[in-house]
N, C-alpha and C positions, 0 to 999 in steps of 0.2 A: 107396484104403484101404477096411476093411470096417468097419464102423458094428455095434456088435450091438444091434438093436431087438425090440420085444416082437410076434412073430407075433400076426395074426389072423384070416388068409386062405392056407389053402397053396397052394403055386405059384411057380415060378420065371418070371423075365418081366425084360427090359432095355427105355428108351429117353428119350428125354429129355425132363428135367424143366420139366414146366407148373405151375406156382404160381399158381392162381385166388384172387383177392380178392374174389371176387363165389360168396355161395351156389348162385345156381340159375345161373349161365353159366361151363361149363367146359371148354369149346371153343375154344382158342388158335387155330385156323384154318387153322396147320400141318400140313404133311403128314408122313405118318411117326409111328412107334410111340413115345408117350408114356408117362410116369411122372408121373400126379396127384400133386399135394402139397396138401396144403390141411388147414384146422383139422378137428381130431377130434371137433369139435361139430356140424360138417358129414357126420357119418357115421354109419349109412348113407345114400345118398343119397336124395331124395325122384323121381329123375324118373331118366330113363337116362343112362347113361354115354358121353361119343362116342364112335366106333367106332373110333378109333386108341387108347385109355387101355389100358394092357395090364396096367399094375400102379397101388396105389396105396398114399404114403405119407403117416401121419397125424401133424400135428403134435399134441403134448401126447397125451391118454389118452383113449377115450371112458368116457362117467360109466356107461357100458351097452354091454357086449362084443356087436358083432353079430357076428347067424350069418356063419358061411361064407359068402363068395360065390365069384364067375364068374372073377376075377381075383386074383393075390396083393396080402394087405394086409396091412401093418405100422405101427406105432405109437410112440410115445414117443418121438420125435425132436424134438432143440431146433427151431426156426426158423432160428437161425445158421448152421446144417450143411448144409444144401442147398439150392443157387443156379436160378435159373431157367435156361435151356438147359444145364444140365450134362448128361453122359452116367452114367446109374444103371442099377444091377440089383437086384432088389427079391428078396429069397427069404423068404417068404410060410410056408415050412415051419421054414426052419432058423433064424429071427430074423434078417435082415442085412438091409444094404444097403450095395450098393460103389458106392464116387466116384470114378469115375474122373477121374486124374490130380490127386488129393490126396494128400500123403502125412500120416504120421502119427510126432507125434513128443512122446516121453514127458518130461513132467518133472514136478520136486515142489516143494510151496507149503508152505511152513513159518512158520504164526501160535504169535510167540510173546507169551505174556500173562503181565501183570504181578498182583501179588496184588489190586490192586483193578480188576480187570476191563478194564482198557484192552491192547488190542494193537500189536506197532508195526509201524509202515511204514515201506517205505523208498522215497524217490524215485531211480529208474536214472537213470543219467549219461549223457552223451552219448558215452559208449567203448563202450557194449554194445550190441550186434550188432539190439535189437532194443526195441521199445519203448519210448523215452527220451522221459523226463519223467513218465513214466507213475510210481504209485504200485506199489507188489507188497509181498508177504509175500517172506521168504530163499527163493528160488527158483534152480531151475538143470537143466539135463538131466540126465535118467536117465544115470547112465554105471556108480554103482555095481550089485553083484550084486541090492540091494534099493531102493524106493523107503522107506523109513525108515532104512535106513546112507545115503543121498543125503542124505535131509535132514540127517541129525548132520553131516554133511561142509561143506553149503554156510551149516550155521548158524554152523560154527566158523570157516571162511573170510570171511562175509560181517559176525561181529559181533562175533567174537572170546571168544563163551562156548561151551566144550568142552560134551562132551554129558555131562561128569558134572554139570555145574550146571544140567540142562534136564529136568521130569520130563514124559513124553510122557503126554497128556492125551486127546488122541483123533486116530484114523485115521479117514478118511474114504472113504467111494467114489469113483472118478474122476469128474472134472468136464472133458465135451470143448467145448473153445473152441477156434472158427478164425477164423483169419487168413490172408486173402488163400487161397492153396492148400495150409495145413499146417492139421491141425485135432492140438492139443495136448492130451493126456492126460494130466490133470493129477491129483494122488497130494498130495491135502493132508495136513497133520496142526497138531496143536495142542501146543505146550510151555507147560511152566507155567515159569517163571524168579522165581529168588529176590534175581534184584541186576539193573540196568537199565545198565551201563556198558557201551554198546554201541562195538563198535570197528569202525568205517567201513573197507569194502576200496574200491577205486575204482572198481565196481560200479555206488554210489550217494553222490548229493552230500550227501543228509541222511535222519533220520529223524524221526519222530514217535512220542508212544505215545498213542493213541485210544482212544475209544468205538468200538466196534464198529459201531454205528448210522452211522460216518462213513464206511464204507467204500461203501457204497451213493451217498455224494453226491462223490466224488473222481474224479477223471481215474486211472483205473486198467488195471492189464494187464488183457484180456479176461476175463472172469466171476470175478474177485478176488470181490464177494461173494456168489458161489457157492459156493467154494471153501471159503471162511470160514462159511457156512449147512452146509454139510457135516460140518463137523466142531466145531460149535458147538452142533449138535443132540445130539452120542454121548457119553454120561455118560462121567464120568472112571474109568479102568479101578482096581479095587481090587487090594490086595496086591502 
């Protein structure tokens, strides 16, 4: 799959990924054309590069855009996204970065909140296909034409209130979380509901309605409160 990050260096360049823990030693010992990864506080570098590093990718943002160099360099990438011996291509001009043999698959997180601020959760069952026991927001894959007719769908499947009694409070920017070789593109949004009578599909054994703050301390699907930081931040739309 392709990853869209924030260019800083132009230049196309593939090979695989070395992940240094150590500031000043970034020299894996392997032979063969590599792809640096390492923190964005670490950049630019202070000393030289080894001579196999062809590209390199930064986690998080530097606080200070350096010039151009010798090699393409890109930015903004989680930690979670890229594994140490994977196979990467780094594009330095166009923003990207391909993982090879990841695929990528869409779906949407729908937090819906009650008038006094609490959201609910639901814990998955042990029938679905995929994270069981885990907490989540009404979630499901992309399948409709949009990711906001998705969410009306799997909000009225999974809790039994249609989308005339849901007022849509805020969209969010996708949030990618991986698992294992799928990295998920997730399409949050926020309902406001005016009644809490939630109808269980067999999805999930129960739910909760929370503080928001509790979503950080739970056994949850992957970046849940990411997801919920997403669209917890974007004012409620007027009119």
């Amino acid at each position: 799959m392709t990853l869209p990050v924030r260019p800083l260096s132009p230049g196309w360049a593939g090979g695989t990924v070395h992940r240094t823990d150590d500031p000043l030693r970034w020299d894996s010992g392997r032979p063969g054309p590599e792809v640096l990864v390492l923190p964005a506080l670490w950049w630019p570098p202070a000393h030289s590069l080894p001579a196999n590093v062809r590209a390199a990718v930064l986690l998080g943002v530097p606080t200070v855009r350096p010039l151009p160099g010798p090699i393409p360099v890109v930015a903004g990438v989680d930690p979670d996204l890229v594994r140490e011996g994977e196979t990467v291509e780094v594009n330095g001009s166009k923003g990207t970065i391909s993982i090879a043999g990841v695929r990528e698959v869409e779906v949407v997180t729908a937090f819906l909140e009650r008038g006094d601020g609490r959201i609910l959760l639901l814990e998955r069952s042990s029938k679905v296909g995929s994270f069981r026991g885990r907490w989540a927001g009404v979630s499901g894959f992309l399948e409709a034409t949009t990711p906001l007719e998705q969410a009306y769908r799997e909000v009225e499947e999974e809790t039994g209130l249609a989308r005339g009694r849901l007022e849509l409070r805020a969209s969010g920017d996708p949030v990618l979380a991986r698992h294992e070789n799928v990295v998920y593109v997730v399409h949050p949004f926020r309902f406001g509901v005016g009644e809490v009578d939630v109808r269980l599909d067999w999805e999930h054994v129960r739910c909760e309605w929370v503080d928001p703050s509790e979503v950080r301390h739970r056994s949850t699907v992957p970046k849940l409160d990411r997801a919920w930081e997403a669209v917890a931040r974007v004012p409620t739309p007027k009119g």
